[in-house]
C-alpha positions in Angstrom: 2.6 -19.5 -5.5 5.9 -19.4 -7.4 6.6 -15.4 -8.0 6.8 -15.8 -11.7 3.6 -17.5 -11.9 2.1 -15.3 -9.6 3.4 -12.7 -12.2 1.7 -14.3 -15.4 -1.2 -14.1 -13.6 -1.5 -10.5 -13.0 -0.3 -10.3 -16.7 -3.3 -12.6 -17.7 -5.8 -10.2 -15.8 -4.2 -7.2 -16.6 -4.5 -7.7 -20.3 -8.4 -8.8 -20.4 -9.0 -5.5 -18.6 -6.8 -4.0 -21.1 -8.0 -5.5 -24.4 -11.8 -4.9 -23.0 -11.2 -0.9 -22.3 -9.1 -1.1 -26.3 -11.6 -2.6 -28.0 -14.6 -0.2 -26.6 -12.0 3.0 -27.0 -9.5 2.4 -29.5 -10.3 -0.4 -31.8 -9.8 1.4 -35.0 -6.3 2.4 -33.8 -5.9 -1.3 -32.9 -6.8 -2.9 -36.0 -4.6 -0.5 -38.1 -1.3 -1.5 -36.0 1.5 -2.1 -38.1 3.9 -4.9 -38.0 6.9 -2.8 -37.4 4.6 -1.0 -34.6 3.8 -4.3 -33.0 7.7 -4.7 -33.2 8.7 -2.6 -30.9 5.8 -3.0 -28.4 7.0 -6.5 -28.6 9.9 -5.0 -27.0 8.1 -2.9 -24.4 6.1 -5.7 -23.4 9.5 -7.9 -22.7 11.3 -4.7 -20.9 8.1 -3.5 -18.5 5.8 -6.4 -18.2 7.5 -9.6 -18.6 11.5 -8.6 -16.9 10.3 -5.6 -15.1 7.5 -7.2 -13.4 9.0 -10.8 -12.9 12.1 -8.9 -11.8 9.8 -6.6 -9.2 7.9 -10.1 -8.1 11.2 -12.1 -7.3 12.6 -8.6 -4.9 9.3 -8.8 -3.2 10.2 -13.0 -2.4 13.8 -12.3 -1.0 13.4 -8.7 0.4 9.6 -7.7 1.5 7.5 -5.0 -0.6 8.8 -1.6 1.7 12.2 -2.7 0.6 11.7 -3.9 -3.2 9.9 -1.1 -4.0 12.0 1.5 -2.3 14.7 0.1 -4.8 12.3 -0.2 -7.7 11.5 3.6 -7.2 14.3 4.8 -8.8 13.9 3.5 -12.0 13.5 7.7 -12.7 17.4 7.8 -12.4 17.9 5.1 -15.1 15.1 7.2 -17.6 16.9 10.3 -16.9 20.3 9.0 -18.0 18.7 7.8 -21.1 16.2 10.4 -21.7 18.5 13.2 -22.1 20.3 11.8 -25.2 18.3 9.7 -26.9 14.7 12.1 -26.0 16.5 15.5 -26.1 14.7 16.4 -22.6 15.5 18.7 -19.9 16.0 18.7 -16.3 15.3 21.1 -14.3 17.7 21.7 -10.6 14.6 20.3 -8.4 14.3 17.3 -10.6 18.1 16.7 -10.0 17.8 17.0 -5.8 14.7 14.3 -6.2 17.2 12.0 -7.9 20.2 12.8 -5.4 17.6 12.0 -2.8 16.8 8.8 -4.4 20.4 7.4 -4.6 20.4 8.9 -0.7 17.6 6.5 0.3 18.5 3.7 -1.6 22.2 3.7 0.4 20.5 4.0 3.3 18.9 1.5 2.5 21.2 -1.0 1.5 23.7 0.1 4.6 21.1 -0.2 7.1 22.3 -1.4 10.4 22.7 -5.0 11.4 19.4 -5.5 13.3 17.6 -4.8 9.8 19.6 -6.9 7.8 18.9 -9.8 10.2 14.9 -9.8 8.1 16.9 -11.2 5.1 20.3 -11.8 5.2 22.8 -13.6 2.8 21.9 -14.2 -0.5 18.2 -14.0 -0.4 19.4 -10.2 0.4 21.3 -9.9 -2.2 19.4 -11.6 -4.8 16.5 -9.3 -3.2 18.2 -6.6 -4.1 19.2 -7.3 -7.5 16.4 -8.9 -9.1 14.6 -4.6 -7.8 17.4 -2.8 -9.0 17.0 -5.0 -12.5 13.3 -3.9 -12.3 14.0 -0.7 -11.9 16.6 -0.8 -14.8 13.9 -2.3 -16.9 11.1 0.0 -16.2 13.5 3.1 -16.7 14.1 2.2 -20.0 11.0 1.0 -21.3 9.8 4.4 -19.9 11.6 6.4 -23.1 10.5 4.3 -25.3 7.3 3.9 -24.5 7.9 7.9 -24.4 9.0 7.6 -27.9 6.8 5.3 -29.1 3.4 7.5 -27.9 4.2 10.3 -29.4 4.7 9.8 -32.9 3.3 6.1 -33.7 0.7 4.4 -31.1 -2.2 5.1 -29.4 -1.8 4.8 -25.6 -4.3 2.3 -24.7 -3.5 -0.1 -27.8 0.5 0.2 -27.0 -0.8 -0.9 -23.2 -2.7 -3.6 -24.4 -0.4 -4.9 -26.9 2.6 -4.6 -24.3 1.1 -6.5 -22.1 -0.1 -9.3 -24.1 3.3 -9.8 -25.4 4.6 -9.6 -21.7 2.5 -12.1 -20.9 3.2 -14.6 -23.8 7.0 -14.3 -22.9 6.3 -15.0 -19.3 3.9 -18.1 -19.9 6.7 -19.7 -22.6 9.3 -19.4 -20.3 8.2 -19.6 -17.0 4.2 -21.0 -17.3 4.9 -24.6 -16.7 2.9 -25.8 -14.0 0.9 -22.7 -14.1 -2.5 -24.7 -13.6 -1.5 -26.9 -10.9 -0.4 -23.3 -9.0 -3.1 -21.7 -9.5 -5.4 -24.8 -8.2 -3.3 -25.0 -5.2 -2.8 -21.2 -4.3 -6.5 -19.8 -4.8 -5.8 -17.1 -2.3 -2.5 -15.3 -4.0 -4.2 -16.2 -7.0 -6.8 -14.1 -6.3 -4.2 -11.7 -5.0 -2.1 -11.5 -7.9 -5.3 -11.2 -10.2 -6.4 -7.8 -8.2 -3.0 -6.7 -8.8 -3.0 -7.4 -12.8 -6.7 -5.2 -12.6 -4.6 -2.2 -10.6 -1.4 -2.2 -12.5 -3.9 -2.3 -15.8 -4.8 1.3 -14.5 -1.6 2.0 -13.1 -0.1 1.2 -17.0 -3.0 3.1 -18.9 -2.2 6.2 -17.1 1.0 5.7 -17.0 1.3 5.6 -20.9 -0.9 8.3 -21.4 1.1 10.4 -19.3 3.9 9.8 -21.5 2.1 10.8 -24.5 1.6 14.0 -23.0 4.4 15.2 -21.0 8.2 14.3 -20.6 9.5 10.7 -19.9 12.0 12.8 -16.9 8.5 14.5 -15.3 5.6 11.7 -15.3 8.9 8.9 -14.1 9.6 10.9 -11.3 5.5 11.2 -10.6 5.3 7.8 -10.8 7.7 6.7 -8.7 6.6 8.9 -6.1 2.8 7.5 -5.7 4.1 3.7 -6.6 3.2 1.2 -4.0 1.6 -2.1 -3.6 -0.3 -3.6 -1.3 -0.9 -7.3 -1.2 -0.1 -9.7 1.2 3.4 -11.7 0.0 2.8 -14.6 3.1 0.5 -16.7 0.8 3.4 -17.2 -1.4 6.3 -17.1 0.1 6.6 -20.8 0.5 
């Protein structure tokens, strides 16, 4: 299965779990969104689950999951750098070693000796490479304003729900052609990518809850450090 439909997907999944656990929770805060509101979850939903996800999807293809997402993780650097002047936050000297240690690991990374690079070499590398740090971009900045956006105008759960749904209509106009005929044809990672939509549903409900309670700089940092996947890439790697 093609990543990006793979991605639309999870995105489907993820946002029938999420509009099932709004509407039991939240739906008075839902139905009292407003349309400048629903603006700029529009936004969220095109930085996090429709560029940040596809982007995340496509390093998996070139690059493998230990390597994608040991680039993805430090999307905390990129909500740092925008956290401090457009939040107003703080950070503290440990939180500034973790990030040092995160550019660290990423050279390593990127460096690492020739025997390594021979698993993906040449472009596939380098588009490996680019489409995580792109994710990571994305999710760092989606993070402070999502940060922004919890505190002072949306519930958590409806700005989950209505971030991924217009994550998903983004992906699905520009990449859902076909989308049928892969899913018919690629049961198994469909099945895969589904029980990733159900985890990252979760994953995004805490995540946004997080941020309506503590500092964009603390929970990013959190969440980068317990982010992993685990599903098999081989079924669509084709």
């Amino acid at each position: 299965m093609k990543p990006l439909h793979g991605s639309i997907v999870s995105l489907i999944v993820s946002w029938l779990l999420a509009m099932v656990i709004c509407l039991i929770l939240q739906f008075k805060a839902l139905a009292s969104l407003t349309l400048v509101n629903i603006g700029w979850l529009a936004i969220t939903g095109l930085l996090s689950f429709a560029l940040g996800r596809g982007f995340s999807f496509l390093g998996i293809k070139y690059i493998g999951v230990s390597r994608s997402i040991t680039i993805y993780a430090s999307y905390p650097v990129f909500t740092i750098a925008l956290a401090l002047p457009l939040l107003g936050e703080r950070v503290s000297v440990p939180l500034i070693i973790g990030v040092l240690l995160i550019i660290g690991g990423i050279t390593l990374l990127v460096s690492e000796p020739e025997t390594e690079k021979k698993v993906t070499t040449g472009v596939n590398r380098l588009l490996g490479i680019g489409f995580s740090l792109a994710s990571a971009m994305s999710y760092g900045a989606n993070m402070v304003l999502i940060r922004w956006i919890v505190t002072s105008k949306v519930n958590p759960v409806v700005a989950t729900t209505v971030s991924i749904f217009f994550g998903m209509l983004i992906l699905m106009a520009t990449s859902g052609r076909h989308l049928t005929d892969s899913i018919k044809s690629s049961r198994r990672a469909t099945a895969f990518f589904a029980f990733s939509g159900v985890a990252m549903t979760i994953g995004s409900v805490a995540s946004y809850t997080s941020l309506s309670l503590a500092p964009a700089v603390l929970v990013s940092s959190l969440g980068a450090l317990f982010w992993g996947r685990t599903f098999s890439c081989k079924s669509w790697r084709r």
